[in-house]
VMD Tcl script that draws the C-alpha trace (Angstrom):
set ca {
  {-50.47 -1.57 19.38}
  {-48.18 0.23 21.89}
  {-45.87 -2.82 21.68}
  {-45.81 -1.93 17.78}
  {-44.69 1.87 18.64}
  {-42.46 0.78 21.22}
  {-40.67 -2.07 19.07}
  {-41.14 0.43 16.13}
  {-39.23 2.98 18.26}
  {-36.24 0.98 19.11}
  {-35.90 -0.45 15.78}
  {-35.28 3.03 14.66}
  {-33.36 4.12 17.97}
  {-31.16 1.25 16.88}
  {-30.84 1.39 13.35}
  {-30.55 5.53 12.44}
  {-26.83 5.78 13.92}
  {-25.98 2.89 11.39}
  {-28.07 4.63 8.68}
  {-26.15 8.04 9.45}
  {-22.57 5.93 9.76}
  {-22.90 4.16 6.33}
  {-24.40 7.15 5.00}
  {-21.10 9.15 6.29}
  {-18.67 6.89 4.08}
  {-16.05 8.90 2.02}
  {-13.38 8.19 -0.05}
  {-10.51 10.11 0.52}
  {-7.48 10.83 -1.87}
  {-3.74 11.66 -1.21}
  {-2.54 14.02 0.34}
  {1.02 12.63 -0.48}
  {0.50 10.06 -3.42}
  {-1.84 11.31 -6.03}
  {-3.90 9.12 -8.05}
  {-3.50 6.17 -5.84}
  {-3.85 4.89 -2.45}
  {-7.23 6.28 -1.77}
  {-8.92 4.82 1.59}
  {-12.00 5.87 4.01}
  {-11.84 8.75 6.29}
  {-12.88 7.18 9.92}
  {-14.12 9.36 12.51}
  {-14.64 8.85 16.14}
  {-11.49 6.42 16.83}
  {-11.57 4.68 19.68}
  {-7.67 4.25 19.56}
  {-6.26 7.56 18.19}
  {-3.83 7.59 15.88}
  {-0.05 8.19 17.36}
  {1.10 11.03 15.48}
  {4.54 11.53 17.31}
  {5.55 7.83 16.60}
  {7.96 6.13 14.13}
  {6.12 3.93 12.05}
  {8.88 1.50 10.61}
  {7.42 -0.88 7.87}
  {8.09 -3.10 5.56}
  {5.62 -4.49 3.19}
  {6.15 -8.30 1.36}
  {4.95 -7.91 -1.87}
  {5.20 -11.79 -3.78}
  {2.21 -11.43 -6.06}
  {1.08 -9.30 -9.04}
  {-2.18 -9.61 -10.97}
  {-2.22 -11.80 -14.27}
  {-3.42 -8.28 -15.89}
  {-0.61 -6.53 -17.16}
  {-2.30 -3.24 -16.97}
  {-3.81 -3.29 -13.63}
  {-1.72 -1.85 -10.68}
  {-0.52 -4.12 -8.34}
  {-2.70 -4.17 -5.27}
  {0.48 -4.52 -2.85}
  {2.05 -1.56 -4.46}
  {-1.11 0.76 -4.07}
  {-1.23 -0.56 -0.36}
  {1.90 1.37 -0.02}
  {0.27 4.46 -1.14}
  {-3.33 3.94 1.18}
  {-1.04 3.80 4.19}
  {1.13 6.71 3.72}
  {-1.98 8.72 2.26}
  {-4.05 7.37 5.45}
  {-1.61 8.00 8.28}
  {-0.54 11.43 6.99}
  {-4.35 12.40 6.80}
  {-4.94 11.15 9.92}
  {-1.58 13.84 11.19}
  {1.01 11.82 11.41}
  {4.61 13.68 9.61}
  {5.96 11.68 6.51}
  {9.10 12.09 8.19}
  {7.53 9.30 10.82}
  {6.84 7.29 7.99}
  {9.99 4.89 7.72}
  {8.63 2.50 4.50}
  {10.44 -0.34 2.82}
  {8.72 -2.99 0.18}
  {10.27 -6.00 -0.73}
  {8.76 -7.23 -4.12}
  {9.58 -10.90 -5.34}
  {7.76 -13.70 -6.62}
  {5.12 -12.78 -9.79}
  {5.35 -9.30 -8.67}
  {8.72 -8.90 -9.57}
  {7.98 -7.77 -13.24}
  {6.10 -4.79 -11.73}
  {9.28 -2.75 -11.14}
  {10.89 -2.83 -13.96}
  {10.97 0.90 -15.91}
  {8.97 1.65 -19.02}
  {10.76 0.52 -22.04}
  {11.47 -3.44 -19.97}
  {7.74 -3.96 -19.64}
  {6.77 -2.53 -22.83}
  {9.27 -4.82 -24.61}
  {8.29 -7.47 -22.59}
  {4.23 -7.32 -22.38}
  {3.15 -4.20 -25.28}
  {1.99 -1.88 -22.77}
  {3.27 1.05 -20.41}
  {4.12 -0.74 -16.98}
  {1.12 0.93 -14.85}
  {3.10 0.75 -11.59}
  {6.07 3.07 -12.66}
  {4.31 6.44 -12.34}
  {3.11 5.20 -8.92}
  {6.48 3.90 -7.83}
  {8.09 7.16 -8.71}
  {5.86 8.99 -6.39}
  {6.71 6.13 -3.21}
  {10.52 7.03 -3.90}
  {9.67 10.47 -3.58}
  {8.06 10.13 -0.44}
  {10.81 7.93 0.87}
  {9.96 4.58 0.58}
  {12.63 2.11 -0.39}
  {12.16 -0.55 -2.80}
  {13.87 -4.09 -2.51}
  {13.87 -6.95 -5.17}
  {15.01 -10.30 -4.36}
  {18.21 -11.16 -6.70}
  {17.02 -14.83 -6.52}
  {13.75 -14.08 -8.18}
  {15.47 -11.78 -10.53}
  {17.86 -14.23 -11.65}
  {15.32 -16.98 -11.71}
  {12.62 -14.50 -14.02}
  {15.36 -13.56 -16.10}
  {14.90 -9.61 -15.01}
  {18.18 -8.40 -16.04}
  {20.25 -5.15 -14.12}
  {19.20 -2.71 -17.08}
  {15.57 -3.44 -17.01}
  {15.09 -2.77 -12.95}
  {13.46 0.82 -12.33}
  {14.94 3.10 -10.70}
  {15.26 3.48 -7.63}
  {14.91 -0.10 -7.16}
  {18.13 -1.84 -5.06}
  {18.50 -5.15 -5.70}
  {19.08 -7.34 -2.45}
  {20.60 -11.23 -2.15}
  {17.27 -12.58 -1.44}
  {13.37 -11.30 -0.45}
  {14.29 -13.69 3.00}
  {17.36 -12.09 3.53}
  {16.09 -8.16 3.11}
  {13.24 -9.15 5.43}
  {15.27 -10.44 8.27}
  {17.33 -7.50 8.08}
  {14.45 -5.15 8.27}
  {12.71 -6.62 10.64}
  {15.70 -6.73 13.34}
  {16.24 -3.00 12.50}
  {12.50 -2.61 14.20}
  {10.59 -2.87 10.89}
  {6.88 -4.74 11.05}
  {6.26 -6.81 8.69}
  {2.48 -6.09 6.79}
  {1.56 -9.02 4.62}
  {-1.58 -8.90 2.01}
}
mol new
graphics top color blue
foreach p $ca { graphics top sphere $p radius 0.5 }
foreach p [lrange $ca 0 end-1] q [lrange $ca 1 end] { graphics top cylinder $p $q radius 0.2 }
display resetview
């Protein structure tokens, strides 16, 4: 019987800081992108967050999901980590973003009237796209997978630049000290 209490004891020892951590999760939204990029507050951070660096980025974006009203997950990524790292203190001025968008997910940057004429329904990544420009991020298409998907000048949203290739924008950011995040 004492084994019980004792096993009985550490079982809870154990398990309550686990109960109280899962118990502690919490969405949190913006405070910079609104509507998007919503990710879990994290407390207790064994590596603090650097809130004096530069955080250079660049973000690959090749794929977009077959349903034309869904957001592209690569694009809202954009929003969780500027929303995430400005929670967590760090200036949006230290937040140096680019996104290079090519492949499938090249028909999510094109402006309202483009992907309405093209699919029958508002483009759900303009309103969210608007609000990265704001907060400085930079938007790159590759010209190869423009020409090849038939995306014409007119059709590409603002403030989207349009760059030789998705290989060639890469390489450039990346030797001007951008890191490359893939998902």
């Amino acid at each position: 019987m004492i084994r019980l209490v004792v096993l009985a004891t550490f079982i809870l020892t154990i398990c309550q800081p686990l109960a109280a951590q899962t118990s502690a999760k919490k969405m949190v939204s913006g405070p910079v992108i609104t509507g998007y990029g919503d990710f879990f507050a994290v407390d207790n951070l064994d590596r603090p967050v650097d809130t004096s660096r530069i955080y250079k980025v660049v973000f690959d974006i090749p794929a977009s999901p077959d349903n034309k009203q869904q957001v592209n997950p690569g694009i809202n990524t954009i929003a969780r980590f500027i929303n995430m790292h400005t929670h967590a203190g760090v200036p949006l001025k230290n937040l140096q973003v680019a996104a290079v968008v090519h492949g499938s997910a090249i028909k999510d940057i094109v402006h309202q009237e483009a992907y309405r004429q093209r699919y029958g329904t508002d483009n759900p990544n303009y309103p969210l796209i608007q609000q990265l420009h704001e907060a400085g991020v930079q938007f790159f298409i590759c010209g190869q997978t423009a020409v090849n998907r038939d995306i014409l000048d007119h059709e590409i949203a603002e403030p989207v630049q349009v760059a030789l290739s998705a290989m060639t924008v890469l390489i450039s950011l990346q030797a001007d000290d951008y890191q490359l995040i893939r998902f």
